[in-house]
DSSP file (Angstrom, degrees, kcal/mol; ACC not computed):
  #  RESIDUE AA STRUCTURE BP1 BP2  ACC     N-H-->O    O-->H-N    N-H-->O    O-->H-N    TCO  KAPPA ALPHA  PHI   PSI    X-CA   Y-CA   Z-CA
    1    1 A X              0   0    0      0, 0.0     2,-0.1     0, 0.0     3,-0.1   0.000 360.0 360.0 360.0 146.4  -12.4   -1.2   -6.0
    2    2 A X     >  -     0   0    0      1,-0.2     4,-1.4     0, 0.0     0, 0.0  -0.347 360.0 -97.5-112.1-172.0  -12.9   -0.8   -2.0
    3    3 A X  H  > S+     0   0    0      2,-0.2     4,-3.9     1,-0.2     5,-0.3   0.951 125.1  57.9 -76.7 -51.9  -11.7   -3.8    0.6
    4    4 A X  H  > S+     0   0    0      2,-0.2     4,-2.1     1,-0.2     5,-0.2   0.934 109.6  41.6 -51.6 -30.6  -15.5   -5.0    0.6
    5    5 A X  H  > S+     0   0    0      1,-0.2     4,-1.2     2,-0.2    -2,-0.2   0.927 113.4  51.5 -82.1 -57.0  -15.5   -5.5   -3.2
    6    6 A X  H >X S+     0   0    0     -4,-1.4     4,-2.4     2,-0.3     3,-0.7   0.804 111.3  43.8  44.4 -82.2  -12.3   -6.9   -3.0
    7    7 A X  H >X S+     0   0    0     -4,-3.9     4,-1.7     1,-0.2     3,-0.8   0.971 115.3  58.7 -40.2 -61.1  -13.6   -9.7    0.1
    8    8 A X  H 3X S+     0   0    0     -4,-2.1     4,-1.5    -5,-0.3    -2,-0.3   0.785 107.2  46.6 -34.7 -51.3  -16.7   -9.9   -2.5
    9    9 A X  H <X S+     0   0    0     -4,-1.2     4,-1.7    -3,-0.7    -1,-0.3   0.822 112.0  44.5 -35.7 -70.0  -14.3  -11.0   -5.0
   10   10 A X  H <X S+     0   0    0     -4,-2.4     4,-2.3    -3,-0.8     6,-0.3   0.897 108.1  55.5 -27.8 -81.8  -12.4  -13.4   -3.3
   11   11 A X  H  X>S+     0   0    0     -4,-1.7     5,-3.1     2,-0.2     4,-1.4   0.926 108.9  46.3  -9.2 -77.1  -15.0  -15.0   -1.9
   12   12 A X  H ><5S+     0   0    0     -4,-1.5     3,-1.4    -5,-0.5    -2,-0.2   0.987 122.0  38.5 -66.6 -70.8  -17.0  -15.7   -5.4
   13   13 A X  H 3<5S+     0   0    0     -4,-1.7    -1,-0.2     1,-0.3    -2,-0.2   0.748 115.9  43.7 -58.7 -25.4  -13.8  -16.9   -7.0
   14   14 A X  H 3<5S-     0   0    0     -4,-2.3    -1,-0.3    -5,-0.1    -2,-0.2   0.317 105.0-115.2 -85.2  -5.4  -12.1  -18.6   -4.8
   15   15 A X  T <<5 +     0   0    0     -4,-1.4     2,-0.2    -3,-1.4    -3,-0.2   0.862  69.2 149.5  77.1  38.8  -15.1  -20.7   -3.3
   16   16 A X      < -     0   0    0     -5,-3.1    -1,-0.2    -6,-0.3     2,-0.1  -0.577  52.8-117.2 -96.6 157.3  -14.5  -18.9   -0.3
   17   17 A X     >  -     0   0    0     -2,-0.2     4,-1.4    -3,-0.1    -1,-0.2  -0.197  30.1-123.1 -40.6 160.4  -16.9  -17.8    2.7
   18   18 A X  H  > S+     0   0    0      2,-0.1     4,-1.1     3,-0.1    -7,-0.1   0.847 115.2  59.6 -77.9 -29.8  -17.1  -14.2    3.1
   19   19 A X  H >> S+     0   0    0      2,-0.2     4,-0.7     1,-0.2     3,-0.5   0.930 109.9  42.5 -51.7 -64.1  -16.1  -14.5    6.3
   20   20 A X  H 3> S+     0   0    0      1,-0.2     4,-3.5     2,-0.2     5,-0.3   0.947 111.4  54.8 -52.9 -43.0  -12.7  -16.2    5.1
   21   21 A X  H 3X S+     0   0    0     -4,-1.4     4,-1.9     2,-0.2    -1,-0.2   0.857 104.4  52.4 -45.9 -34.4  -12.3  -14.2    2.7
   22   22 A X  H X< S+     0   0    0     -4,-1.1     3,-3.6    -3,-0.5     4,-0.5   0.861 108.1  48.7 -81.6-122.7  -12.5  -11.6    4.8
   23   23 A X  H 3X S+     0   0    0     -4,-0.7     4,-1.4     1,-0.4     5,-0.3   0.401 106.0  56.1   8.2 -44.3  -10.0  -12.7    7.1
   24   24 A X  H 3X S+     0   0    0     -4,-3.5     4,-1.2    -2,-0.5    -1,-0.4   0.925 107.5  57.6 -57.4 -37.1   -7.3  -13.6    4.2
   25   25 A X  H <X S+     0   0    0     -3,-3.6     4,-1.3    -4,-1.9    -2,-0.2   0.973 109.1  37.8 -40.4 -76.6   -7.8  -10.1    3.4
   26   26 A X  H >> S+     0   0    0     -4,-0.5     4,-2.8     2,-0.2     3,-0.5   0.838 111.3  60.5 -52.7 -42.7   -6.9   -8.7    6.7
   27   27 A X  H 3X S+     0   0    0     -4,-1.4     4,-0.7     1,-0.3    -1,-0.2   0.787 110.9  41.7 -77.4 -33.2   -4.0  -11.4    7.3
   28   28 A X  H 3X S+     0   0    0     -4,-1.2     4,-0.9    -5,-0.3    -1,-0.3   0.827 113.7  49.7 -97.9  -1.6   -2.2  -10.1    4.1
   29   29 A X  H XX S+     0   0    0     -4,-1.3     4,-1.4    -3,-0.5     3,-0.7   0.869 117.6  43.6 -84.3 -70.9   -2.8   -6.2    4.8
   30   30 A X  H >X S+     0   0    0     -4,-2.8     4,-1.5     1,-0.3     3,-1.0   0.789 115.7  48.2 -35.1 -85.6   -1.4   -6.9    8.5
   31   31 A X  H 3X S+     0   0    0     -4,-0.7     4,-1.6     2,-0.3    -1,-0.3   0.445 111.2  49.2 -11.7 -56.6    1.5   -9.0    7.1
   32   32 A X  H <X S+     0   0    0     -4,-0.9     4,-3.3    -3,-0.7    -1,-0.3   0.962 120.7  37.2 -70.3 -69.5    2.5   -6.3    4.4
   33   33 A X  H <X S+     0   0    0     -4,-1.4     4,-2.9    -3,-1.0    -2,-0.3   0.929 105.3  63.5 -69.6 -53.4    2.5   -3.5    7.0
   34   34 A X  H  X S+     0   0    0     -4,-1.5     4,-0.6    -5,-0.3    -1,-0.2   0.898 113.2  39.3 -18.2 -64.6    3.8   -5.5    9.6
   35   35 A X  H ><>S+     0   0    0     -4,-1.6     3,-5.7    -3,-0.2     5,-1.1   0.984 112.8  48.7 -34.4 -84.3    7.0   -5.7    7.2
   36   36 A X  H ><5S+     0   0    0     -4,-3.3     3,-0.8     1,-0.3    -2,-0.2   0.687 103.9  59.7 -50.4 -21.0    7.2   -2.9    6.1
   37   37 A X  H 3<5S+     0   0    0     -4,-2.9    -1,-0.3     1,-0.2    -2,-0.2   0.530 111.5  47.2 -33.9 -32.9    6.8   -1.6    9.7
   38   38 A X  T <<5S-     0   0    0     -3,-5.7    -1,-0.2    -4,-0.6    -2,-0.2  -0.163 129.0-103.8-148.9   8.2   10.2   -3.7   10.3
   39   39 A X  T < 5S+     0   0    0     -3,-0.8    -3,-0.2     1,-0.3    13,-0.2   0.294  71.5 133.6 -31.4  59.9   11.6   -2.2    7.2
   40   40 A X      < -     0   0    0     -5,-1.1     2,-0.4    11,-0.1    12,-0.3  -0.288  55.4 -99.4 -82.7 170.1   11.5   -4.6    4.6
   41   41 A X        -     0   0    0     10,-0.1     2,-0.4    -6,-0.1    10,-0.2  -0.894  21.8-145.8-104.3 138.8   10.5   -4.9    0.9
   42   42 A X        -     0   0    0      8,-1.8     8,-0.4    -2,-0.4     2,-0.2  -0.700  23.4-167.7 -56.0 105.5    7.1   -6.4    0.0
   43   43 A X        +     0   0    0     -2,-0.4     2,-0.5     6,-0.2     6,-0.2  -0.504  17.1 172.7-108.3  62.3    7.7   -8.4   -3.5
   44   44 A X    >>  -     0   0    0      4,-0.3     3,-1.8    -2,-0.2     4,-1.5  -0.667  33.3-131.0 -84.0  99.7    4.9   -9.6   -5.4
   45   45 A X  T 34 S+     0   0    0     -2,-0.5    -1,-0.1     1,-0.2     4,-0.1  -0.451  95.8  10.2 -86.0 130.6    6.3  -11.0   -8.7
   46   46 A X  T 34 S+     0   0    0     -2,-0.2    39,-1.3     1,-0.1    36,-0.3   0.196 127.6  62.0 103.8  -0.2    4.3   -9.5  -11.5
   47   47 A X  T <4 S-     0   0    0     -3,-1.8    35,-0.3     1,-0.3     2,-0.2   0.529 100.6 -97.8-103.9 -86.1    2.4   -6.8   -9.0
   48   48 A X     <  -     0   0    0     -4,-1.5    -1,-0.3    33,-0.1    -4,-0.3  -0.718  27.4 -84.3-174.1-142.3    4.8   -4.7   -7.7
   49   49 A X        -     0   0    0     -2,-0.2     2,-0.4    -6,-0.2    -6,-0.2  -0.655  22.0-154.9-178.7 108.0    6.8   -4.0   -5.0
   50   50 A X        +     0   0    0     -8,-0.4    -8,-1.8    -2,-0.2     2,-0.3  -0.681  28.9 171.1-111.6 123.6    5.8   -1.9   -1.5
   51   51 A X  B     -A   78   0A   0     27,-2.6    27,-3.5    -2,-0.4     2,-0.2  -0.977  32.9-123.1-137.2 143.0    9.1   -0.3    0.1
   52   52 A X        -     0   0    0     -2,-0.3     2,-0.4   -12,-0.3    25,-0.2  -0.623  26.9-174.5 -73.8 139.8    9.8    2.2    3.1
   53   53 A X        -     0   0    0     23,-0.2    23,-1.4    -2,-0.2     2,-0.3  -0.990  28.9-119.1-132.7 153.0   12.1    5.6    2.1
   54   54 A X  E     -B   75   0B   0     -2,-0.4     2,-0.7    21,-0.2    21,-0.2  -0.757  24.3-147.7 -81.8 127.6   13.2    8.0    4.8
   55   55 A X  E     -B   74   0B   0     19,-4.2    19,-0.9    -2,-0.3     3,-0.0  -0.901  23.2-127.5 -94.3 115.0   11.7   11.9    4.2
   56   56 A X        -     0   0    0     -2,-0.7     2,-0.5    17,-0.2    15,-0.1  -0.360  23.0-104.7 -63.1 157.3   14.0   14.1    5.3
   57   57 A X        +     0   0    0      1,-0.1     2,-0.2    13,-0.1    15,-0.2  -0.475  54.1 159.1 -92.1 133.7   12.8   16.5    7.6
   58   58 A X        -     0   0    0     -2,-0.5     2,-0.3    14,-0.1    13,-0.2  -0.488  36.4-107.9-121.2-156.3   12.3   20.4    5.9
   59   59 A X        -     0   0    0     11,-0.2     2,-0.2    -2,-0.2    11,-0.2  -0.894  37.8-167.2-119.9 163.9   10.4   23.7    6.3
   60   60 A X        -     0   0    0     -2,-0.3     9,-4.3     9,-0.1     2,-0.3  -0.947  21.5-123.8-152.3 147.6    8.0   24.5    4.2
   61   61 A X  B     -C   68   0C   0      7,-0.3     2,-0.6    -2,-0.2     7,-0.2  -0.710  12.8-145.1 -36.5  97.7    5.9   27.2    3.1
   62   62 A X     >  -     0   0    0      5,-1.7     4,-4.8    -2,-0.3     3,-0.1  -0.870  14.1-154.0-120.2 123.7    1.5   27.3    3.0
   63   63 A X  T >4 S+     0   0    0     -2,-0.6     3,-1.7     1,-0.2    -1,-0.3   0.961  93.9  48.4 -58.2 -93.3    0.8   29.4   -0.2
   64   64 A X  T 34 S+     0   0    0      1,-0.3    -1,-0.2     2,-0.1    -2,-0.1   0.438 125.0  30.1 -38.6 -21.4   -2.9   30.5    1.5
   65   65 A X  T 34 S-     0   0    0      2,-0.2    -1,-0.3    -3,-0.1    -2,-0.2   0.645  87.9-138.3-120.8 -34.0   -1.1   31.5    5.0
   66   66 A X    <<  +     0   0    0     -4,-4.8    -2,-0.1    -3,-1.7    -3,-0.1   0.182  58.3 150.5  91.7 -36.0    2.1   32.5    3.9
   67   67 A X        -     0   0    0     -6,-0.2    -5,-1.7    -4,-0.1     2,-0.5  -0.025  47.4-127.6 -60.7 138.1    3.0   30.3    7.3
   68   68 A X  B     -C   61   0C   0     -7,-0.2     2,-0.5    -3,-0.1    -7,-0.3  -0.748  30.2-177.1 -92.9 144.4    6.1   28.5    7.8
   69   69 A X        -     0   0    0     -9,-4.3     2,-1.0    -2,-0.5    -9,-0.1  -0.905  13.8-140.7-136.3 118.7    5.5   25.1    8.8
   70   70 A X        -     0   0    0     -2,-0.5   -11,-0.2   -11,-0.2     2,-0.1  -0.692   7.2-164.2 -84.6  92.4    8.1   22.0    9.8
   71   71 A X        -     0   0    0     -2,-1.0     2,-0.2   -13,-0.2     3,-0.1  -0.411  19.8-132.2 -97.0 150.5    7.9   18.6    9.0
   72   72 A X        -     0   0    0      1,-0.3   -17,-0.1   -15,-0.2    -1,-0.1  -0.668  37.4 -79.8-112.9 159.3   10.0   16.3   10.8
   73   73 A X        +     0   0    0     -2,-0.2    -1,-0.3   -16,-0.1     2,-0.3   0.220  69.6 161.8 -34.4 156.4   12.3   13.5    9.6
   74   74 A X  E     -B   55   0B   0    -19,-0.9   -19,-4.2    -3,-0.1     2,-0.2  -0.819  35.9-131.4-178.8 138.5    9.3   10.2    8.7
   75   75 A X  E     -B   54   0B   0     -2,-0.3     2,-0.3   -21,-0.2   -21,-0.2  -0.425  25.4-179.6 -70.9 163.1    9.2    6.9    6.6
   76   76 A X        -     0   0    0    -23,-1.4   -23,-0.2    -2,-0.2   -25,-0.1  -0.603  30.7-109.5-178.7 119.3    6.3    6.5    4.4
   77   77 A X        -     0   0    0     -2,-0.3     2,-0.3   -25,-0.2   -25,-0.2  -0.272  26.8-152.2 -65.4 145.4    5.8    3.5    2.3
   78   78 A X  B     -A   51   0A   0    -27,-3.5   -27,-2.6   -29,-0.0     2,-0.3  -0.716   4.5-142.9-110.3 156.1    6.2    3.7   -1.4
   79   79 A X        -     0   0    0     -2,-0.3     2,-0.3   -29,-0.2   -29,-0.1  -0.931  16.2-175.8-132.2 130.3    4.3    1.4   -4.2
   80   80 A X        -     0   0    0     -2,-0.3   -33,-0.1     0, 0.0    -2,-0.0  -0.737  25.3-125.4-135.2  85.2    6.4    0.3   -7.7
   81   81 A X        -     0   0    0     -2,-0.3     2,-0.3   -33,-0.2   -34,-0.2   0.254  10.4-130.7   9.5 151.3    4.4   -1.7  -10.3
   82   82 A X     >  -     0   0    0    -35,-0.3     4,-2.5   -36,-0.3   -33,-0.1  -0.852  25.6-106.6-108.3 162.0    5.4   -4.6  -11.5
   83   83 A X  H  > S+     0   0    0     -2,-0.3     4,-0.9     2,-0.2     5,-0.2   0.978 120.5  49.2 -60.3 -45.1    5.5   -5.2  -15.7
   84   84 A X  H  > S+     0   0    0      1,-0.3     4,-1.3     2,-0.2     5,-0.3   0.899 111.3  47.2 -46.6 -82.3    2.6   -7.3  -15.6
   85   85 A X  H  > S+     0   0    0    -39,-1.3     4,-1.4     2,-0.2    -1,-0.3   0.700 112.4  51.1  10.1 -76.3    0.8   -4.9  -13.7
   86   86 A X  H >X S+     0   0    0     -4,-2.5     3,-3.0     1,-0.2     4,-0.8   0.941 112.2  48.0 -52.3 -74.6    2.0   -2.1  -16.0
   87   87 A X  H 3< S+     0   0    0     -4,-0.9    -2,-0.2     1,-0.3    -1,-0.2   0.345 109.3  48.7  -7.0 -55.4    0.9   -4.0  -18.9
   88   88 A X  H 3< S+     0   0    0     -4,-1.3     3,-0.4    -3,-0.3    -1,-0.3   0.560 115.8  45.3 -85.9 -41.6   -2.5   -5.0  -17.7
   89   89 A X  H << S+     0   0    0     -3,-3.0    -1,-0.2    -4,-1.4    -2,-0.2   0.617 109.3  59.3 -99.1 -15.5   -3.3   -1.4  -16.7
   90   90 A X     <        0   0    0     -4,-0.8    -2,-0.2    -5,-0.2    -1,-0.2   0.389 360.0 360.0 -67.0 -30.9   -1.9   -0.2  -19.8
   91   91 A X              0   0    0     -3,-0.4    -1,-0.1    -5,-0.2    -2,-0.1   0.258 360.0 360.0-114.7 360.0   -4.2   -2.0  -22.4
């Protein structure tokens, strides 16, 4: 499913504009990253649960080049199911 089918979604079930929809959409995407920017956890009981981890920074190796290459220290949000969620995807 993309964001437009998503808004599309929204919209038809919720007796929404598209336009609103559209705009709830966006308000909880900001909102989420905007936490997690800040580094908090995102809790959605029975969905999941979107958290920041620290990568430590290594060297690494590029099989095709043979090259050594350095990635530096970085956050990078992580996504955890929720049971429901498993369930539901599960069936």
């Amino acid at each position: 499913m993309t964001k437009a089918e998503l808004i599309e979604q929204l919209a038809r079930k919720a007796h929404l504009t598209k336009k609103a929809a559209e705009e709830a959409v966006e308000v909880f995407l900001e909102e989420v990253g905007r936490a997690l920017s800040k580094g908090e956890k995102v809790v959605l009981s029975g969905f999941g649960t979107f958290r920041v981890i620290s990568m430590k920074g290594k060297t690494v190796k590029i099989p095709k080049t043979e090259k050594m290459v350095t990635i530096k220290t970085h956050r990078s949000p992580r996504f955890t199911p929720g049971k429901k969620l498993k369930r539901q995807v599960s069936r």
